[in-house]
TIMARMI-10583 format. One record per atom (N, C-alpha, C, O): residue in one letter; x, y, z. Coordinates in steps of 0.02 Angstrom, whole numbers, padded with zeros to 5 digits, always signed. Example, Ala and Ser with C-alpha at 12.3 -4.5 7.8 and 13.67 -1.06 7.14 Angstrom:
2
a+00660-00284+00390;a+00615-00225+00390;a+00660-00165+00390;a+00712-00166+00423;s+00642-00112+00354;s+00684-00053+00357;s+00645+00002+00394;s+00670+00057+00402;
//
This chain:
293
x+05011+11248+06348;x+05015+11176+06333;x+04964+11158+06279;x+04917+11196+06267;x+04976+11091+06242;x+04925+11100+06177;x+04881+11023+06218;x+04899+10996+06270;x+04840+11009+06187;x+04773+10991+06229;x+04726+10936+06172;x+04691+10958+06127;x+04737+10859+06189;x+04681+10830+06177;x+04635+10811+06215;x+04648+10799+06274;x+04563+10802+06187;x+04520+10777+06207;x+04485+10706+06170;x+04451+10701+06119;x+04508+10659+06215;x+04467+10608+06191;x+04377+10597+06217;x+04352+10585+06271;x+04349+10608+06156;x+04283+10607+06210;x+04247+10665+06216;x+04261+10706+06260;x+04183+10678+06160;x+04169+10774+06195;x+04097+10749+06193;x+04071+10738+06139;x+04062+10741+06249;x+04004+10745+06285;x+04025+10788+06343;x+04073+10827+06340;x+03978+10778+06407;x+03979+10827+06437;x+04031+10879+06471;x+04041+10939+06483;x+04071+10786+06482;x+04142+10825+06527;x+04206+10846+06477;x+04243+10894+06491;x+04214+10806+06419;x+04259+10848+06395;x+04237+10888+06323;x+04277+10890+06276;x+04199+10907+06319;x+04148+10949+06296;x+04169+11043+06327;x+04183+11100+06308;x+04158+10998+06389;x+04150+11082+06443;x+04238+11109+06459;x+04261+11165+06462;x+04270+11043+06467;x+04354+11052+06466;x+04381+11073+06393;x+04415+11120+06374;x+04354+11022+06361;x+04396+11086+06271;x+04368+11138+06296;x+04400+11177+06332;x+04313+11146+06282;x+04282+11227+06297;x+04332+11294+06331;x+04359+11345+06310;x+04323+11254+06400;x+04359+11310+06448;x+04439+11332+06427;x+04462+11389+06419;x+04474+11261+06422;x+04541+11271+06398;x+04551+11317+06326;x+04595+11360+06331;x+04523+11313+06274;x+04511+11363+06205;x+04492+11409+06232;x+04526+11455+06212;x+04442+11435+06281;x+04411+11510+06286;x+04503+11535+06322;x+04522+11593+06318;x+04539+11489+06349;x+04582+11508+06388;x+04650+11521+06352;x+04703+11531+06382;x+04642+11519+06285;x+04679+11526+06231;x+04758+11462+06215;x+04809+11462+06181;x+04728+11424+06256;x+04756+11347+06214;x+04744+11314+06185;x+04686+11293+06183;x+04796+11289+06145;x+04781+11249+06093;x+04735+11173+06099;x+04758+11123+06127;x+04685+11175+06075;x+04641+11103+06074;x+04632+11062+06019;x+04627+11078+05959;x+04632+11013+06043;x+04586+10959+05969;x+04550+10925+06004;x+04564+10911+06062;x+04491+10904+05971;x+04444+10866+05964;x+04440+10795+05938;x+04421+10782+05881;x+04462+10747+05984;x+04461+10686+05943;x+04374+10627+05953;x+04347+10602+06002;x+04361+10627+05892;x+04283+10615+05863;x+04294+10553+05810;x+04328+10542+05760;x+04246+10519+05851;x+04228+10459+05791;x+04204+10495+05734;x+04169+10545+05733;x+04237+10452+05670;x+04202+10493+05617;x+04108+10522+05630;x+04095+10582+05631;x+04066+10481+05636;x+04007+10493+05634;x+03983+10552+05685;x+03929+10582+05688;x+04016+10555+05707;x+04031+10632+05777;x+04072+10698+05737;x+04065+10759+05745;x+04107+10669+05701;x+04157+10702+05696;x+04108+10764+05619;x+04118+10825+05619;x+04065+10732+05569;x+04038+10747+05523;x+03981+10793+05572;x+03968+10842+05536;x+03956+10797+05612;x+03904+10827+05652;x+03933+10897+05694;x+03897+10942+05715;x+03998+10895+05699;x+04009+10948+05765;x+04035+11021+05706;x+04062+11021+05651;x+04018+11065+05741;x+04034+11131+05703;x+04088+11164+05714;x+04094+11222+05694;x+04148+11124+05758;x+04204+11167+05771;x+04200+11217+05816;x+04232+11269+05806;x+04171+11211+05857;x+04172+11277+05889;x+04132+11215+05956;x+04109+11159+05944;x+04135+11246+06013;x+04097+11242+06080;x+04061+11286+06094;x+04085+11336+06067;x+04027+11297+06113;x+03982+11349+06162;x+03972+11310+06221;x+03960+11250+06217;x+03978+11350+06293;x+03969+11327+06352;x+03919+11373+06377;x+03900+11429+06358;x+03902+11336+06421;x+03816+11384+06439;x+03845+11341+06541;x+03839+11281+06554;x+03865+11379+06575;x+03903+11361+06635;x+03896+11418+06710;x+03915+11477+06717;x+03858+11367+06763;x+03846+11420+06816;x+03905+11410+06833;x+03893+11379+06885;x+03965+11412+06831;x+04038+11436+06838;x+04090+11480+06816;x+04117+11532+06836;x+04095+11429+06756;x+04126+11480+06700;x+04093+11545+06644;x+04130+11576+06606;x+04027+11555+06649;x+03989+11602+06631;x+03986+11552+06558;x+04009+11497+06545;x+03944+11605+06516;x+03935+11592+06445;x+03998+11631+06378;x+04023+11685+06363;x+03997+11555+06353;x+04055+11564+06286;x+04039+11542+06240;x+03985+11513+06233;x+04080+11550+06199;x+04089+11511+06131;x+04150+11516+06107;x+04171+11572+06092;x+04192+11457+06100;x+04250+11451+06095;x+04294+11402+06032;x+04296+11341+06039;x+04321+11428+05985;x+04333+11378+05913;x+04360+11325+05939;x+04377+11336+05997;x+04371+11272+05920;x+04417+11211+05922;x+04454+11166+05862;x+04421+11161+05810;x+04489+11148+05862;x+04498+11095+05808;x+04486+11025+05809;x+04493+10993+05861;x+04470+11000+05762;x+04442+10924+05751;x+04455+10880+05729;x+04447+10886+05669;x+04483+10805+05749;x+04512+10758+05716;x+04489+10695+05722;x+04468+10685+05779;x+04483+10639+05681;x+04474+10578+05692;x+04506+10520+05708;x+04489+10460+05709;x+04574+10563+05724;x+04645+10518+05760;x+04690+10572+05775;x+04692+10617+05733;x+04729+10578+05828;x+04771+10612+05864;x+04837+10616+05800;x+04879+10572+05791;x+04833+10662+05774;x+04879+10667+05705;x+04948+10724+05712;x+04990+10740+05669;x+04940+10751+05802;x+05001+10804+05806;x+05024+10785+05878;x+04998+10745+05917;x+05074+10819+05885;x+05112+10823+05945;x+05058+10878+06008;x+05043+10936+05995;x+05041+10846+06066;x+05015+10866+06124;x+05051+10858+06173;x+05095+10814+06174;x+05034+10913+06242;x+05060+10885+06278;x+05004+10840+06348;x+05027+10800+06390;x+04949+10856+06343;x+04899+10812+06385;x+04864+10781+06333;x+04870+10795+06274;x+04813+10725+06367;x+04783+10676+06320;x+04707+10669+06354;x+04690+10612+06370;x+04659+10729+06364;x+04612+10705+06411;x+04561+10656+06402;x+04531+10657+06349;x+04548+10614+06443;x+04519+10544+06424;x+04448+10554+06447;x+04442+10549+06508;x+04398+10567+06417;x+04330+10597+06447;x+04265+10545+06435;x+04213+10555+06466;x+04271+10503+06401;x+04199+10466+06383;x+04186+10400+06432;x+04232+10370+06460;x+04110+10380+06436;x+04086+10372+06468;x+04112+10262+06475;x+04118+10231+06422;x+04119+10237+06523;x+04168+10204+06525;x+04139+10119+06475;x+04182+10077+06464;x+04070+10106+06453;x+04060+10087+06397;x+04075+10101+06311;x+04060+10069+06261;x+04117+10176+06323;x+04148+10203+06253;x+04212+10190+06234;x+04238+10190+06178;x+04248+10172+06330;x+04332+10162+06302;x+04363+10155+06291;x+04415+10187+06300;x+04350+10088+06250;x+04396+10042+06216;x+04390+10093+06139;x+04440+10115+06111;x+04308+10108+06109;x+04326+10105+06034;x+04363+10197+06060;x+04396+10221+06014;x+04361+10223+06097;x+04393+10307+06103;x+04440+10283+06088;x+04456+10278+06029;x+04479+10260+06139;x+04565+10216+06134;x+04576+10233+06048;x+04600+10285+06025;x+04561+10196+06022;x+04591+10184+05951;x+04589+10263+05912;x+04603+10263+05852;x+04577+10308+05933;x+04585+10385+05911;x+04655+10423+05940;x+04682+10477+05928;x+04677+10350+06000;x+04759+10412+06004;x+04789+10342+06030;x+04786+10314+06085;x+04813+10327+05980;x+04847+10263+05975;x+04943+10270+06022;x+04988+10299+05991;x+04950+10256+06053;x+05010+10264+06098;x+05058+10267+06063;x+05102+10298+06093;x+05081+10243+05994;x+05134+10293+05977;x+05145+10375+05959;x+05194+10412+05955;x+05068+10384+05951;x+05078+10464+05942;x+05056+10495+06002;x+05064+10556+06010;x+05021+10445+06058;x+05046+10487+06135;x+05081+10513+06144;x+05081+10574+06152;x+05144+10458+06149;x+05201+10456+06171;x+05215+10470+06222;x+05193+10430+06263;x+05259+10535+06253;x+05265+10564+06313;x+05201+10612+06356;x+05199+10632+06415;x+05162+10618+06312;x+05093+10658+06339;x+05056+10623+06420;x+05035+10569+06441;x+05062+10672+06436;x+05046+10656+06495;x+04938+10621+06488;x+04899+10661+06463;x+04924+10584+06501;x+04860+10572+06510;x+04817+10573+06561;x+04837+10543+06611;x+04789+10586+06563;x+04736+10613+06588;x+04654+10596+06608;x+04611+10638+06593;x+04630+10522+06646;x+04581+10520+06626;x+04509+10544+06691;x+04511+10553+06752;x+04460+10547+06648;x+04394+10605+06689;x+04340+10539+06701;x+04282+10546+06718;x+04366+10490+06692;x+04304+10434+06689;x+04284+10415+06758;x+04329+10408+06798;x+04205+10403+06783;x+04178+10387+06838;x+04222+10296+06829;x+04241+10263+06780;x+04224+10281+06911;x+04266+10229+06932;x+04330+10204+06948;x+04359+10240+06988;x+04357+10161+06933;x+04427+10153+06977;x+04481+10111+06921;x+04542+10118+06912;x+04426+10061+06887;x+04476+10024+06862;x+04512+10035+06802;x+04561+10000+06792;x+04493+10085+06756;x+04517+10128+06708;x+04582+10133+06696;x+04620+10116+06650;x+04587+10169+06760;x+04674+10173+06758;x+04713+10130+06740;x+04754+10143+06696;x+04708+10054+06779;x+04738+10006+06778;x+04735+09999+06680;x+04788+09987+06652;x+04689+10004+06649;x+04693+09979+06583;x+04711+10049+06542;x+04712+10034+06483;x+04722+10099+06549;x+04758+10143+06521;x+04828+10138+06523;x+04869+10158+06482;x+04838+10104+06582;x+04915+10117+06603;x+04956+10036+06546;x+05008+10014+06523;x+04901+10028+06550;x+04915+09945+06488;x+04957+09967+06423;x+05001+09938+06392;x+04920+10037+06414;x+04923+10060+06329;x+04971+10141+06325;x+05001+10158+06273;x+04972+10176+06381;x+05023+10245+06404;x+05069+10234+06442;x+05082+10189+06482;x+05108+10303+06418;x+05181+10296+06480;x+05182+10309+06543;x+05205+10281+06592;x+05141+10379+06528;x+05110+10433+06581;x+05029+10448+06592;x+04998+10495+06568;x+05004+10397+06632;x+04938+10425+06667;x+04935+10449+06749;x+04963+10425+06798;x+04890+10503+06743;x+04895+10536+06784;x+04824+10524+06820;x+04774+10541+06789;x+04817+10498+06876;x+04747+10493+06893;x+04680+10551+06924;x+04693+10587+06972;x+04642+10552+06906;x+04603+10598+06912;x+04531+10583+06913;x+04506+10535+06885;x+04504+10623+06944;x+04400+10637+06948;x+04381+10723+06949;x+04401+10774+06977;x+04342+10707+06914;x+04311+10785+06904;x+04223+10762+06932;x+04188+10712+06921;x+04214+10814+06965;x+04147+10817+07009;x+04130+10888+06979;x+04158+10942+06987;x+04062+10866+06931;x+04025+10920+06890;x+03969+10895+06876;x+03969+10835+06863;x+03911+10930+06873;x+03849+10913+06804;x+03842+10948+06770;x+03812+11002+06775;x+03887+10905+06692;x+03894+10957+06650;x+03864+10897+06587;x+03883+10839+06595;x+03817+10911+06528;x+03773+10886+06493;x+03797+10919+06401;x+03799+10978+06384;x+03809+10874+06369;x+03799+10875+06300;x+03723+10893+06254;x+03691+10851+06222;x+03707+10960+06262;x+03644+10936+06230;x+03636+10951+06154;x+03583+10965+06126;x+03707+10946+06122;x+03710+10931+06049;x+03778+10963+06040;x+03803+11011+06070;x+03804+10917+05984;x+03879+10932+05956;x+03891+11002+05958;x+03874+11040+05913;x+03923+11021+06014;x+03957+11093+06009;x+03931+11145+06059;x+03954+11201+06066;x+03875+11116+06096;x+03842+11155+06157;x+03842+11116+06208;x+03811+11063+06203;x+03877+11132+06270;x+03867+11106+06340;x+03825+11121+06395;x+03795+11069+06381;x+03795+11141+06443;x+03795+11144+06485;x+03799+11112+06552;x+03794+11053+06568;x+03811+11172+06594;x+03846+11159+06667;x+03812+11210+06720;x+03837+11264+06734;x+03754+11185+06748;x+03706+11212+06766;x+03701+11210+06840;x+03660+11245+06870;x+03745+11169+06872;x+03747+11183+06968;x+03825+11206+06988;x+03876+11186+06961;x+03821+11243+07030;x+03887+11288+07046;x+03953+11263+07067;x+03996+11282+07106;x+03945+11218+07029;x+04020+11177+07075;x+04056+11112+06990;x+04030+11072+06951;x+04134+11142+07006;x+04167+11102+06937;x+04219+11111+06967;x+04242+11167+06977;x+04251+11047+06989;x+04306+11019+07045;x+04350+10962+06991;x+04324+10926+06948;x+04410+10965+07005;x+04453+10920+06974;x+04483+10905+07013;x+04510+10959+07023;x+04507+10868+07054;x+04553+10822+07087;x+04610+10757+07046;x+04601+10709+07009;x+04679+10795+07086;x+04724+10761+07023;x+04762+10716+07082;x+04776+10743+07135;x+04774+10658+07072;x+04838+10611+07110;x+04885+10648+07098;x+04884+10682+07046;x+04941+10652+07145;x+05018+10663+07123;x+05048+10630+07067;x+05024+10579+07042;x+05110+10663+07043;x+05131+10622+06992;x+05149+10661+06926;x+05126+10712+06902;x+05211+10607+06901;x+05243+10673+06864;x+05203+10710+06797;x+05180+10676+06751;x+05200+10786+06800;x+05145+10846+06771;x+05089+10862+06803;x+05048+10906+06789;x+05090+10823+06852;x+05015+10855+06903;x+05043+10927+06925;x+04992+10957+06944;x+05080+10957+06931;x+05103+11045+06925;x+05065+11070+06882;x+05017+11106+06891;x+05103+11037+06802;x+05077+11082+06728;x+04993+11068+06741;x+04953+11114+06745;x+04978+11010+06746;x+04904+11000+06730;x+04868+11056+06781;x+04823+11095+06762;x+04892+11054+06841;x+04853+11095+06880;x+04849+11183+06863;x+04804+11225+06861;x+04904+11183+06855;x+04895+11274+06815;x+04864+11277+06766;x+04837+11333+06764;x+04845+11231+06696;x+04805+11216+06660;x+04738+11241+06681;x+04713+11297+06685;x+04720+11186+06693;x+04635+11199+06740;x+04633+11247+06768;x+04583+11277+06750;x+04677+11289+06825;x+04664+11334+06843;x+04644+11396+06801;x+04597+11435+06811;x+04693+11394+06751;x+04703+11473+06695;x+04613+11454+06648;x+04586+11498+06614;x+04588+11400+06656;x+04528+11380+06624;x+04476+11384+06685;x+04423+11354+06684;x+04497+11425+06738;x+04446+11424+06785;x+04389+11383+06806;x+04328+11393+06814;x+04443+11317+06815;x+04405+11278+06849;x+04442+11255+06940;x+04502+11242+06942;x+04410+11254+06993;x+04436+11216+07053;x+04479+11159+07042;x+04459+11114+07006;x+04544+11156+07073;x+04581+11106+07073;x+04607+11101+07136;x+04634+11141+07174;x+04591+11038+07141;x+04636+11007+07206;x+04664+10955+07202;x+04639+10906+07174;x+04732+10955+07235;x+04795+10908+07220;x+04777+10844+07292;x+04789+10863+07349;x+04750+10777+07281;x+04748+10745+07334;x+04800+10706+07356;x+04851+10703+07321;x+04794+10671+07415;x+04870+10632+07449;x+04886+10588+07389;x+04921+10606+07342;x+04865+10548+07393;x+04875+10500+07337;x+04815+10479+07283;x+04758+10501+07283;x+04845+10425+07231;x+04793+10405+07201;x+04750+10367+07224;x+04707+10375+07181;x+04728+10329+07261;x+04697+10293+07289;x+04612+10336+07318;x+04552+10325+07310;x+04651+10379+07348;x+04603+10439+07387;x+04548+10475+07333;x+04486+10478+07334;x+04601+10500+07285;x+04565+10512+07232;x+04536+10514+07201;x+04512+10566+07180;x+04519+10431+07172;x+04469+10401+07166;x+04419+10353+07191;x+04372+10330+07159;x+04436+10339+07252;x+04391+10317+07304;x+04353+10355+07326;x+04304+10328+07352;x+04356+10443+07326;x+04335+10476+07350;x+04271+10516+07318;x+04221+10545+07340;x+04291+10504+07269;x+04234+10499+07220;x+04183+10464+07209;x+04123+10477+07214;x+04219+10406+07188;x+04171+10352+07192;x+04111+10347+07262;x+04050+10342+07255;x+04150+10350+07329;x+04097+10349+07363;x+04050+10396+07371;x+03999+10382+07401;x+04060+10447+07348;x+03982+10489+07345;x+03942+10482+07251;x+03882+10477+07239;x+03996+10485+07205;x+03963+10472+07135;x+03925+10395+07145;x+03875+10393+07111;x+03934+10351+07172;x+03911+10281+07144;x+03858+10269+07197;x+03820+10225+07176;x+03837+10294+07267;x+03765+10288+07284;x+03730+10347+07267;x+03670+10335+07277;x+03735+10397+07249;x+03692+10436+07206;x+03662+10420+07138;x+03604+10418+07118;x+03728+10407+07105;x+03692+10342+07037;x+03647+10328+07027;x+03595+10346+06999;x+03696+10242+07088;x+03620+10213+07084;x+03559+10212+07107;x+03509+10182+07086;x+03571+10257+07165;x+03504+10256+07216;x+03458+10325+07147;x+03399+10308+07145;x+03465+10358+07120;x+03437+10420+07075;x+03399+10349+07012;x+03341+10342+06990;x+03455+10313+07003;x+03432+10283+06925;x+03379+10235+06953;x+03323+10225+06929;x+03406+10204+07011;x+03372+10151+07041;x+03291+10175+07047;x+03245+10140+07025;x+03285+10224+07073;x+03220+10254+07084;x+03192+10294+07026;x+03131+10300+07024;x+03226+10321+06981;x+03191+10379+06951;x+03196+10421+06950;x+03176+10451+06901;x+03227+10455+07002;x+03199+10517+07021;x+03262+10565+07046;x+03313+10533+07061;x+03264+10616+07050;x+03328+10664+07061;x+03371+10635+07134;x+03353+10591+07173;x+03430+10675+07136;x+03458+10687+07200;x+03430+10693+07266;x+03435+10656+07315;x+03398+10747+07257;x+03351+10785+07317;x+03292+10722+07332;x+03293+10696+07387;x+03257+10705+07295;x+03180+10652+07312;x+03239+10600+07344;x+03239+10600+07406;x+03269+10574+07324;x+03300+10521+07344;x+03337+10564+07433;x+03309+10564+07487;x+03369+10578+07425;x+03383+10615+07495;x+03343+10630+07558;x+03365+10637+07615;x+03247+10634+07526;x+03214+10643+07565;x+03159+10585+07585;x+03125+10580+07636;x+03161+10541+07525;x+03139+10475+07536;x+03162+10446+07582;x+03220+10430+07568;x+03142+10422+07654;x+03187+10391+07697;x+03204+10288+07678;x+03243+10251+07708;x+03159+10273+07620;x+03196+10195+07606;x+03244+10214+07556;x+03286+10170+07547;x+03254+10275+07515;x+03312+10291+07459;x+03359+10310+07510;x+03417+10289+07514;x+03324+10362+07560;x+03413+10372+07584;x+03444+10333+07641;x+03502+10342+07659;x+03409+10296+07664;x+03442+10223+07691;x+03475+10199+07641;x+03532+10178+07652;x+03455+10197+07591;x+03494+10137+07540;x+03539+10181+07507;x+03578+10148+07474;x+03549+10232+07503;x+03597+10289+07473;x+03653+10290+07509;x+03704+10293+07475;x+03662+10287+07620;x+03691+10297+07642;x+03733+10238+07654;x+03794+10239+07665;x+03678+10167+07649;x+03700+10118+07663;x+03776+10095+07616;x+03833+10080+07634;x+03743+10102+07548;x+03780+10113+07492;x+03854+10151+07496;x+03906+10132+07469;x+03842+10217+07541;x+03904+10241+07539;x+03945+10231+07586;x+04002+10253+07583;x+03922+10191+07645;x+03979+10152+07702;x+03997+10096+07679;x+04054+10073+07688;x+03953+10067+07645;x+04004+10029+07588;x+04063+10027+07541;x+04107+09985+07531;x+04047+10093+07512;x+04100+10116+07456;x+04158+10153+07498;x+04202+10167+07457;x+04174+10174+07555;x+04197+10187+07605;x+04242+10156+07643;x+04295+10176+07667;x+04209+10090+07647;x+04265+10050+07685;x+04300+09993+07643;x+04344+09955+07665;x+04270+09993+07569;x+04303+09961+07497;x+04353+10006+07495;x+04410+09984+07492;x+04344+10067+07495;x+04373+10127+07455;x+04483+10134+07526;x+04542+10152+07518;x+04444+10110+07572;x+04498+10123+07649;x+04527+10046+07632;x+04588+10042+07637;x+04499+09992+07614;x+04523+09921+07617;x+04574+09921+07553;x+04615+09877+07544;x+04562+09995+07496;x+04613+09980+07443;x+04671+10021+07453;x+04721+10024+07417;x+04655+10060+07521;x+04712+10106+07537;x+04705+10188+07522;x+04754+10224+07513;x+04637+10213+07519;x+04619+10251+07519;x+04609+10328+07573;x+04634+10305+07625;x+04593+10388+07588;x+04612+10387+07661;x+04544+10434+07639;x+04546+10472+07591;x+04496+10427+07674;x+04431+10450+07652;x+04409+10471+07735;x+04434+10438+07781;x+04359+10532+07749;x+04354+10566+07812;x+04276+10535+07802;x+04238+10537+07753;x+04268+10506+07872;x+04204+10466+07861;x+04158+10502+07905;x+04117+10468+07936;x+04159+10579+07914;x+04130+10626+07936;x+04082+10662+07868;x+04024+10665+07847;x+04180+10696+07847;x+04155+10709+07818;x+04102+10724+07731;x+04062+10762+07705;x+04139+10670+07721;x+04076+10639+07656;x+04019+10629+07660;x+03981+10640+07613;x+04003+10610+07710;x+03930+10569+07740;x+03903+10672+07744;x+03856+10685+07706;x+03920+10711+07770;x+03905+10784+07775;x+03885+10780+07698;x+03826+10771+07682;x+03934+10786+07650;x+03941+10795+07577;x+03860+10773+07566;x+03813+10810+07554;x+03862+10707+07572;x+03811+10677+07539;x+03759+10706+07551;x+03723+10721+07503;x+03737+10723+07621;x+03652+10764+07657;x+03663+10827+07632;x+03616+10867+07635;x+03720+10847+07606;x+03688+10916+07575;x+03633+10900+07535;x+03626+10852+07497;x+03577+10965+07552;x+03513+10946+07500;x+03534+10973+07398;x+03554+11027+07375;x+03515+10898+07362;x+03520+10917+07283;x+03497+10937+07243;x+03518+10939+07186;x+03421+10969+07274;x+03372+10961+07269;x+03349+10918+07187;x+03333+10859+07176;x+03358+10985+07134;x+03316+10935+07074;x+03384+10904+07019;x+03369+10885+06963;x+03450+10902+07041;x+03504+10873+07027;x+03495+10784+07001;x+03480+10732+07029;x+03513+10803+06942;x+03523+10715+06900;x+03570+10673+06877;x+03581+10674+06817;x+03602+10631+06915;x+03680+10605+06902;x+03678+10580+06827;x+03623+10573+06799;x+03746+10564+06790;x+03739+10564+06719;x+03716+10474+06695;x+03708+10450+06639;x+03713+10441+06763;x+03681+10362+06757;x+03609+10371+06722;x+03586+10346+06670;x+03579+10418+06772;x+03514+10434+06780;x+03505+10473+06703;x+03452+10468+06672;x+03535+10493+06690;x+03508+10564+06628;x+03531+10470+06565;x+03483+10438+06544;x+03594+10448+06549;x+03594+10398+06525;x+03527+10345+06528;x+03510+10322+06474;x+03494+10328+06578;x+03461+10279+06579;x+03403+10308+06519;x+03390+10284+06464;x+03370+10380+06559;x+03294+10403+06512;x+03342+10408+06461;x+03368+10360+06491;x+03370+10416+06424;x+03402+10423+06376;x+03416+10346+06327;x+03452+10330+06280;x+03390+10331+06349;x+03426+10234+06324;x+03488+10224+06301;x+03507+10201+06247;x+03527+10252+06364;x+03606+10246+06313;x+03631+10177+06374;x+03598+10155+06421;x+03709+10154+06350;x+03733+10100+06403;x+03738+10153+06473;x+03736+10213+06486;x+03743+10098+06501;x+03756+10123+06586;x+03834+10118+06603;x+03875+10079+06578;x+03844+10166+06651;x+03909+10145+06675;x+03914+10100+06761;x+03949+10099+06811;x+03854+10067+06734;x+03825+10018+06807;x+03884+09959+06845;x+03890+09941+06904;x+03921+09940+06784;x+03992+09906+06823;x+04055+09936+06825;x+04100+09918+06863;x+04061+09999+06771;x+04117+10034+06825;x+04090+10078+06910;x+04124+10092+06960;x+04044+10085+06901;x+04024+10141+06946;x+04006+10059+07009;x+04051+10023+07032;x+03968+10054+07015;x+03940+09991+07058;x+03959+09926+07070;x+03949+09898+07124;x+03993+09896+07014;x+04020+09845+07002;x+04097+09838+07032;x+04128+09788+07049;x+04118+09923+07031;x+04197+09931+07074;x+04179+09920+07140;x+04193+09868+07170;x+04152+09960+07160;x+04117+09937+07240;x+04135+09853+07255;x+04184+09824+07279;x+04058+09829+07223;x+04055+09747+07249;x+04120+09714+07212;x+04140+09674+07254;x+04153+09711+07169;x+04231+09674+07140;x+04278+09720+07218;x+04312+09686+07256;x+04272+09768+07223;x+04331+09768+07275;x+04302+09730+07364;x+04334+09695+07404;x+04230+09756+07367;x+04221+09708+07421;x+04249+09633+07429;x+04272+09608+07480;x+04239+09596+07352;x+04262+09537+07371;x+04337+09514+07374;x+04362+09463+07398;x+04370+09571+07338;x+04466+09561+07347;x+04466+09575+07434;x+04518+09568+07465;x+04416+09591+07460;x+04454+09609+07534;x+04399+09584+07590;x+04390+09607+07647;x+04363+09526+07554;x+04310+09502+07603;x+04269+09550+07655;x+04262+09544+07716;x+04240+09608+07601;x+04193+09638+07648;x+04124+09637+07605;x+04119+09608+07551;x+04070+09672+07636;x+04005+09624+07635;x+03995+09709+07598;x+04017+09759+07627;x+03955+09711+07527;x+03926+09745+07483;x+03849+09734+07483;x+03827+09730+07425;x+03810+09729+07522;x+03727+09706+07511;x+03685+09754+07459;x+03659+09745+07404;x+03693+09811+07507;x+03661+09873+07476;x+03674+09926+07390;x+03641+09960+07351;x+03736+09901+07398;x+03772+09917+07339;x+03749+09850+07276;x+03731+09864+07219;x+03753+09795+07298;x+03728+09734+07249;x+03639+09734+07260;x+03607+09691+07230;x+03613+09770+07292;x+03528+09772+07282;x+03516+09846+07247;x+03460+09862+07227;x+03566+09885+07241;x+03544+09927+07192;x+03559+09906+07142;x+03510+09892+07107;x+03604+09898+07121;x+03629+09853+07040;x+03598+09831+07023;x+03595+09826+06962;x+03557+09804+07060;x+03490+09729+07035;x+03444+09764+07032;x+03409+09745+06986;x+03413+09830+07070;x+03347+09877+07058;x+03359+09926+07006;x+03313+09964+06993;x+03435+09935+06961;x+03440+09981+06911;x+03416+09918+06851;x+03370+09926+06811;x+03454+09859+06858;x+03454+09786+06805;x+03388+09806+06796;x+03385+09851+06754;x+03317+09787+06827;x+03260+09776+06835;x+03225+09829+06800;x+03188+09813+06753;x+03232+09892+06818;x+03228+09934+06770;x+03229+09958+06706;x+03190+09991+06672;x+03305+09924+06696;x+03323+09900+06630;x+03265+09861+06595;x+03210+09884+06582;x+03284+09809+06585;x+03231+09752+06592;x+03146+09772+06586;x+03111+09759+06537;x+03133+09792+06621;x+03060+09823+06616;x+03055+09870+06579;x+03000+09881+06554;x+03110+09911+06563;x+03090+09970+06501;x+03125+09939+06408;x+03134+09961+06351;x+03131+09890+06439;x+03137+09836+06369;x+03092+09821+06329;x+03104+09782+06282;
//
C-alpha cells in the first residue's frame, strides 16, 4: 500500500520510518519550512523496532495517489497540517488519525470520506528532522472497525508494530484517553516524570482521581472500558517516563491541554457528571504556564 504522512514528529516520524524500512511506499507531507530542513531519509533509534535508517520521499502537498493518509501532529497543528492533503486528492484514501483525544475525528470526518479511528500508545520523540527515537518497550496501535481496518492492520503489522483491533470506536479512544490524559496532566502539572508522580501520594490521588473521571466520561459516551483493568495499567511503575504534554511544556511549544483534558471536562458536562480533578489539573498546568511567562 503507498503511505502518507501528515505530520513527522515523533509519531509519524517513527511510522514513515517503520513502514519504508518495510519496503512501502511513503511520503512525507512538510510545511515548507520543515520541509527545507529534513534530509529524506529517517533514522529510528527504537527499543522495539531496533535501529534503522530508512529513505523517504517529501512533499509540501499530497501531489499523488495513496492509499492511507496518516494524520500524526500534535492537535494545536491540525488545522494548518489539513491544508497539505486537501480532500480532493484524498479522495478514497482511507485516513487515519494518531492524535491524543476524541474530538478530532468528528472534524476530520467534516473534510474525508474515509476515517478510520485510531490511538497509538508509544514514547516516541523527534529529536531533529529525520531522527526519532522510541526508547520504552511498548508501540501499540489500536484501530476502530471499519471499512480498511484489515489493510491498515497488516500494514502495521509487516512494520512491526502491535496492533489491536478494538470493539468499537468509542472504546478506542476513550481508552486511551483515560490513561494518556491523567498522566499528562498530573506529569506536566507537577514537573516531574511518570514514576515521581506515581509515588507521590497527593500526584497519585490526583492521577487516579483524574482517571475515574475519564472513565466514567469515557462509559457515558458509550465506551466499554474494564475499570479493573486500567486502573492495573496505570500503577504499573514508569519510572523516569515523560508524556509528550510534559516534554512540550519544557520545550515551550503549545499544549495539547484541551484536546487531552478539556475532552474529559466538555464530555462531563454533555452527560452531567462531575470532572473536579480533571478541571484542577488544567488549572495547575494553566498556572504553570503563566508563571514560566
Amino acid at each position: 500500500m503507498r503511505h502518507a504522512i501528515l505530520g513527522a514528529g515523533g509519531v509519524g516520524s517513527l511510522l514513515g520510518g517503520a513502514l519504508a524500512h518495510a519496503g512501502r511506499e511513503v511520503v512525507l507531507l512538510l510545511r515548507p519550512e520543515t520541509l527545507a530542513q529534513h534530509p529524506g531519509r529517517i533514522r529510528v533509534e527504537s527499543a522495539v523496532l531496533g535501529d534503522f535508517e530508512a529513505e523517504v520521499e517529501t512533499a509540501s502537498e499530497l501531489d499523488r495517489e495513496v492509499d492511507v493518509v496518516w494524520v500524526s501532529p500534535k492537535a494545536p497543528d491540525l488545522e494548518a497540517a489539513l491544508a497539505l492533503a486537501p480532500s480532493a486528492r484524498v479522495g478514497s484514501a482511507v485516513v487515519v488519525p494518531m492524535l491524543n483525544g476524541v474530538d478530532h475525528v468528528a472534524r476530520l470526518r467534516e473534510s474525508y470520506e474515509r476515517v478510520l479511528a485510531a490511538a497509538i500508545r508509544v514514547e516516541s520523540e523527534r529529536i531533529e528532522p529525520g531522527i526519532v527515537r522510541q526508547p520504552t518497550p511498548f508501540a501499540r496501535v489500536d484501530l476502530a472497525p471499519g471499512p480498511g481496518s484489515e489493510e491498515v492492520v497488516g500494514e502495521l503489522l509487516a512494520a512491526g508494530l502491535q496492533v489491536e483491533l478494538g470493539p468499537d470506536e468509542a472504546t478506542v479512544l476513550w481508552e486511551k484517553l483515560a490513561l494518556l490524559g491523567p498522566l499528562a496532566l498530573t506529569t506536566t502539572a507537577a514537573g516531574a516524570p511518570a514514576g515521581a508522580v506515581q509515588t507521590a501520594p497527593e500526584w497519585s490521588e490526583r492521577l487516579f482521581a483524574c482517571h475515574r473521571e475519564a472513565v466514567a466520561v469515557g462509559a457515558a459516551e458509550g465506551a466499554i472500558l474494564d475499570g479493573e483493568a486500567l486502573p492495573a495499567l496505570l500503577a504499573t511503575p514508569l519510572g523516569e517516563m515523560r508524556t509528550s504534554m510534559q516534554k512540550d511544556f519544557d520545550a515551550g511549544r503549545p499544549l495539547e491541554l484541551d484536546a487531552i483534558g478539556g475532552a474529559i471536562v466538555r464530555g462531563g458536562r454533555r452527560h452531567e457528571l462531575e470532572t473536579p480533578a480533571t478541571a484542577e489539573l488544567i488549572r495547575l498546568v494553566e498556572q504553570r504556564l503563566d508563571n514560566a511567562r
